[in-house]
Backbone as CSV, one residue per row, in Angstrom:
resi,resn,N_x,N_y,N_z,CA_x,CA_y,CA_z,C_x,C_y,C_z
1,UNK,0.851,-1.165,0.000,0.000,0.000,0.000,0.902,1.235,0.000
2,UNK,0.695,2.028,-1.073,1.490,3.234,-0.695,1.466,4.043,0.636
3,UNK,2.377,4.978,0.700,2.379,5.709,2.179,1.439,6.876,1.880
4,UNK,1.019,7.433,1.140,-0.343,8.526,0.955,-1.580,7.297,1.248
5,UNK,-2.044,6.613,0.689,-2.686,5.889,1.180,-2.974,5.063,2.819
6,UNK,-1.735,4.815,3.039,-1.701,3.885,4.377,-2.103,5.196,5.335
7,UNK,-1.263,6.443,5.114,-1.478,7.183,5.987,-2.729,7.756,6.006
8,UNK,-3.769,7.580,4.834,-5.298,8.377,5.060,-6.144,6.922,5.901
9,UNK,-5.616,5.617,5.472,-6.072,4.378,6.142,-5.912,4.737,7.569
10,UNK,-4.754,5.017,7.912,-4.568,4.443,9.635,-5.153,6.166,10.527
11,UNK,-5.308,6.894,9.671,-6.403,8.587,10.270,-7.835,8.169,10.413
12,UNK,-7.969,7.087,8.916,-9.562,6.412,8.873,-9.561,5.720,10.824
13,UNK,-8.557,4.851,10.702,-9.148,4.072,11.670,-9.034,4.526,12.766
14,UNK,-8.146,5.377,13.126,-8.243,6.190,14.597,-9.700,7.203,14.530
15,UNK,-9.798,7.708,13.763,-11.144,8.358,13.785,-12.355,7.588,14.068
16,UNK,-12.578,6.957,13.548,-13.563,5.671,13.514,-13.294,5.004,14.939
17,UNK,-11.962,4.890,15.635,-12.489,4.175,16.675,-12.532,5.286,17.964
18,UNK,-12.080,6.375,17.727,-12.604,7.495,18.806,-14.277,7.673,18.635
19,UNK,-14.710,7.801,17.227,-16.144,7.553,17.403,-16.643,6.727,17.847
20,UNK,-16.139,5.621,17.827,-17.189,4.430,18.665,-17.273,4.762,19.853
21,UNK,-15.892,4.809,20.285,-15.641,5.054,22.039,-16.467,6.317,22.528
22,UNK,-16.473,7.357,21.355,-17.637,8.707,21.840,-19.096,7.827,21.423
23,UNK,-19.513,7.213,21.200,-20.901,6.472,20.410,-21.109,5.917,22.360
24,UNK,-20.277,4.961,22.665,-20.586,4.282,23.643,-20.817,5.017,24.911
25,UNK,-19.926,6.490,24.868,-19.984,6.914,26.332,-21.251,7.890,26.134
26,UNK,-21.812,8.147,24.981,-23.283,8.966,24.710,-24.107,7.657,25.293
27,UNK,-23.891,6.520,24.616,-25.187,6.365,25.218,-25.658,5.278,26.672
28,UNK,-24.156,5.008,26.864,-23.723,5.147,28.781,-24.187,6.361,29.535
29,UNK,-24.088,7.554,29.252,-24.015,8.682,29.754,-25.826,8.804,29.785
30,UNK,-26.487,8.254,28.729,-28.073,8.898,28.165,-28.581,7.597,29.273
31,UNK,-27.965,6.511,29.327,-28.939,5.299,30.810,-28.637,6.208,31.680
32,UNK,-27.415,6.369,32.070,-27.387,6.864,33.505,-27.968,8.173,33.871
33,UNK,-28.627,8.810,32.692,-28.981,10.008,32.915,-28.294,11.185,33.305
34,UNK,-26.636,11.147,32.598,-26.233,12.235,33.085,-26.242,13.365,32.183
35,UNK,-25.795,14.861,32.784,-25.596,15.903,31.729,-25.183,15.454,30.734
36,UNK,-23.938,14.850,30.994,-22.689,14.764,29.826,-23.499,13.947,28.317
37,UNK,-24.662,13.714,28.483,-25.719,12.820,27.899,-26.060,13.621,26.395
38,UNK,-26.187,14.754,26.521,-26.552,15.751,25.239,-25.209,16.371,24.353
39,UNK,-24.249,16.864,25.436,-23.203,16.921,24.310,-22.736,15.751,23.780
40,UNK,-22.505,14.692,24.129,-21.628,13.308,23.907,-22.798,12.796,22.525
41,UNK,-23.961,13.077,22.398,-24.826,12.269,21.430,-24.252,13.410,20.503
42,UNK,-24.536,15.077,20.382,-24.309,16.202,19.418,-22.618,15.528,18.847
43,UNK,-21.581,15.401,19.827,-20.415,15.319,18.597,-20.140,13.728,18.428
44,UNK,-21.036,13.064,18.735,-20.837,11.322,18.433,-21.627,11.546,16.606
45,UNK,-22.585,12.836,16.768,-22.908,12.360,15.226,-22.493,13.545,14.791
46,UNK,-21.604,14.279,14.758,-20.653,15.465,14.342,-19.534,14.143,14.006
47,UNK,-19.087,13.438,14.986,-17.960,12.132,14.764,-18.115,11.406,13.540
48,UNK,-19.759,10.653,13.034,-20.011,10.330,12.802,-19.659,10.772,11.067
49,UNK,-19.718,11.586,10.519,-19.982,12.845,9.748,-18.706,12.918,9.363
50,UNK,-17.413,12.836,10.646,-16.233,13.042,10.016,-15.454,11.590,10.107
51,UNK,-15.715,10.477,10.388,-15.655,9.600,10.293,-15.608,8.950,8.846
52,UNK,-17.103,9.519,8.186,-17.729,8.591,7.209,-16.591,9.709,6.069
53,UNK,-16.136,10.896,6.278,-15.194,11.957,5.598,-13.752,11.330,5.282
54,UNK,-13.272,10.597,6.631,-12.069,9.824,6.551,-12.057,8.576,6.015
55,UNK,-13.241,8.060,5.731,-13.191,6.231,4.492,-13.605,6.828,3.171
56,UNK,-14.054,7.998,3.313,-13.907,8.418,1.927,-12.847,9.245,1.084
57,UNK,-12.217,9.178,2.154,-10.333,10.289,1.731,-9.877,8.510,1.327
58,UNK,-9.592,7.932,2.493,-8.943,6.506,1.518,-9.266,6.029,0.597
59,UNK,-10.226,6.164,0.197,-11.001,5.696,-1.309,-10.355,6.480,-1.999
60,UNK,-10.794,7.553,-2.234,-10.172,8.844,-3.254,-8.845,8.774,-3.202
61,UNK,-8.267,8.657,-2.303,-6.542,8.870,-2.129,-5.850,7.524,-2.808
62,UNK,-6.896,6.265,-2.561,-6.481,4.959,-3.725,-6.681,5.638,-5.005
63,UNK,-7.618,6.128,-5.364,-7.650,6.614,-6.760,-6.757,7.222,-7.155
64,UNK,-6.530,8.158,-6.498,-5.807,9.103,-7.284,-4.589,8.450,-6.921
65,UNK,-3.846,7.880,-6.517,-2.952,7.155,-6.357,-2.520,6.210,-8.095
66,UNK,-3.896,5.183,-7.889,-3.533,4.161,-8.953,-3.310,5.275,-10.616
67,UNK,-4.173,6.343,-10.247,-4.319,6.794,-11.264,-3.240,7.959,-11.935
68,UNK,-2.040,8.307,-10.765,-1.029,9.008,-11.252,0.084,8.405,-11.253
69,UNK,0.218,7.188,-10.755,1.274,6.291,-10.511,1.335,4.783,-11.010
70,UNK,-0.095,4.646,-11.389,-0.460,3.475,-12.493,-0.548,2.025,-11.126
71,UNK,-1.440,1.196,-11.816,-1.404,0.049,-10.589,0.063,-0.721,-10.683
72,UNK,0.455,-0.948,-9.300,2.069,-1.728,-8.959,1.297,-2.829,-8.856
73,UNK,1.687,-4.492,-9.878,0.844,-5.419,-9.438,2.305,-6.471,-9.076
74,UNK,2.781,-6.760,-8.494,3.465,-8.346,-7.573,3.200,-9.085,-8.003
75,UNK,3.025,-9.887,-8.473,2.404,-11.481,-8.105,3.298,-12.412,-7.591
76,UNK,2.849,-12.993,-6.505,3.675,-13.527,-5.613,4.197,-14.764,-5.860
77,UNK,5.028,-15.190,-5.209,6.191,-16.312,-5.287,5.247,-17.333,-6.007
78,UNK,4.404,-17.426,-5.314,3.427,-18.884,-5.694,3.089,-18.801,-7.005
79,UNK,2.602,-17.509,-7.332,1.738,-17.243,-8.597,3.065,-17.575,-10.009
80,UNK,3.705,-16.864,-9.508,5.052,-17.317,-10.319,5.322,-18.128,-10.677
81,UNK,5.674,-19.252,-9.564,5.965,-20.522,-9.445,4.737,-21.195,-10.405
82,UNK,3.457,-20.999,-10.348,2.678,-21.882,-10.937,2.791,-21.801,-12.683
83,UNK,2.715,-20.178,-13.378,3.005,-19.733,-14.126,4.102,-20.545,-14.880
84,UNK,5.760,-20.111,-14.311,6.704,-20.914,-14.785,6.248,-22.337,-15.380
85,UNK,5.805,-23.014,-13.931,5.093,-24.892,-14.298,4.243,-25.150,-16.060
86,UNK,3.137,-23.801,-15.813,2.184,-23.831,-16.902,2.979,-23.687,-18.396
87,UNK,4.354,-22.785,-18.082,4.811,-22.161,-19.598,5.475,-23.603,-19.805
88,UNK,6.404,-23.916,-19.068,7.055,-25.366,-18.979,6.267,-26.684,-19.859
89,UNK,5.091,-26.766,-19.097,3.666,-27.853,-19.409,3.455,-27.820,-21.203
90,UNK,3.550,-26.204,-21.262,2.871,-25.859,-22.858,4.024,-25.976,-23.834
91,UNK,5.561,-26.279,-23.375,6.089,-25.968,-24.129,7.031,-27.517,-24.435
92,UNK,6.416,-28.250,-23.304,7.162,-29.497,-23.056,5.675,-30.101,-24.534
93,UNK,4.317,-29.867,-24.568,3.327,-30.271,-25.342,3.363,-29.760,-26.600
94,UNK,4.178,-28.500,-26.824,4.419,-28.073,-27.943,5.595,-28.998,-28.887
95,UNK,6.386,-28.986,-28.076,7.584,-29.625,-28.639,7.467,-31.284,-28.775
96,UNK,6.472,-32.269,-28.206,5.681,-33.240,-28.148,5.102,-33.458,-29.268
97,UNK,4.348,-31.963,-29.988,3.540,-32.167,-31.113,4.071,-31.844,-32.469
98,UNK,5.182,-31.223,-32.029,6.425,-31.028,-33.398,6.643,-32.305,-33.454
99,UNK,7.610,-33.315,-32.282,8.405,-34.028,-32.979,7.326,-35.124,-33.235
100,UNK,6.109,-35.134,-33.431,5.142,-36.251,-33.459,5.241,-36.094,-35.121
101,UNK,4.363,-34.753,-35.529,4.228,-34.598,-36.610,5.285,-34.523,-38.097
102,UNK,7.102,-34.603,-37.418,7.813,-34.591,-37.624,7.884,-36.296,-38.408
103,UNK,7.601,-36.939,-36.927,7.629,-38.409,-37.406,6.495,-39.064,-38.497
104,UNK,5.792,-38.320,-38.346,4.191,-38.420,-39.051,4.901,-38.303,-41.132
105,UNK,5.564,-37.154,-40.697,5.643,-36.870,-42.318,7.316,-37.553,-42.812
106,UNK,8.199,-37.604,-41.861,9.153,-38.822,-42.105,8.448,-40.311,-42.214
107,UNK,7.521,-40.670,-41.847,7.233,-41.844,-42.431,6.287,-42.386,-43.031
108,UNK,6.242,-41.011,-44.098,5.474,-41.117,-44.885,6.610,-41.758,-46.194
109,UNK,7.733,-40.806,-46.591,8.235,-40.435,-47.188,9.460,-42.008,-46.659
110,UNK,9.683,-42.738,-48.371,10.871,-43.529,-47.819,11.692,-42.800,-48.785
111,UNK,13.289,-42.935,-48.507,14.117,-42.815,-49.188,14.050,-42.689,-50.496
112,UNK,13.306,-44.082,-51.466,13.639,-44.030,-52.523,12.467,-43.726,-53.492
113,UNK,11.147,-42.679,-52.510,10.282,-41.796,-52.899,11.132,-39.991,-53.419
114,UNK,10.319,-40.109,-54.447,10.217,-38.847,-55.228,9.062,-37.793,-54.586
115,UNK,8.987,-37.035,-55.072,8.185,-36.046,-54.390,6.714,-36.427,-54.959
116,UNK,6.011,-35.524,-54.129,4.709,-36.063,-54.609,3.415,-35.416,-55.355
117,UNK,4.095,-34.376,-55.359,3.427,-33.289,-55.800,2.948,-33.239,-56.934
């Protein structure tokens, strides 16, 4: 993950989990009936608001990411590994069907044949 990205990811998730923790003490605060009961609900959905602001910066910030820097794709050891096997497979069947057809039209043809055309 790039570092413009990771860094709007890991703002997403601290935001998001201070809202919960303000979500829970609103409505701890609203059983027990205390003051603290009306401000804690007002910036749990003020939180809420800038919360849903910060998963939408990581979205956008992937975009514009893939889109000025083009997608970086890996494919990993395994994927590789299988790949290699497959080109190997096709080329071990290729060369299988040369020397078949090779033999196919050598024995057609004896020595003391002329052409046939």
């Amino acid at each position: 993950m790039p570092d413009a990205v990771r860094t709007a990811a890991v703002r997403a998730v601290l935001i998001m989990s201070l809202t919960i923790i303000q979500a829970m003490v609103a409505f701890l605060s609203t059983l027990t009936g205390s003051w603290l009961a009306f401000p804690m609900v007002l910036s749990s959905v003020a939180s809420t608001v800038v919360a849903t602001w910060a998963v939408l910066d990581v979205w956008v910030t992937r975009q514009v990411w893939n889109q000025r820097h083009g997608v970086v794709s890996e494919p990993s050891s395994t994927a590789r590994q299988m790949r290699r096997e497959r080109r190997r497979a096709q080329r071990a069947a290729r060369a299988a069907e040369r020397d078949e057809a090779g033999d196919r039209i050598r024995g057609r043809r004896s020595a003391g044949d002329l052409s046939r055309a």
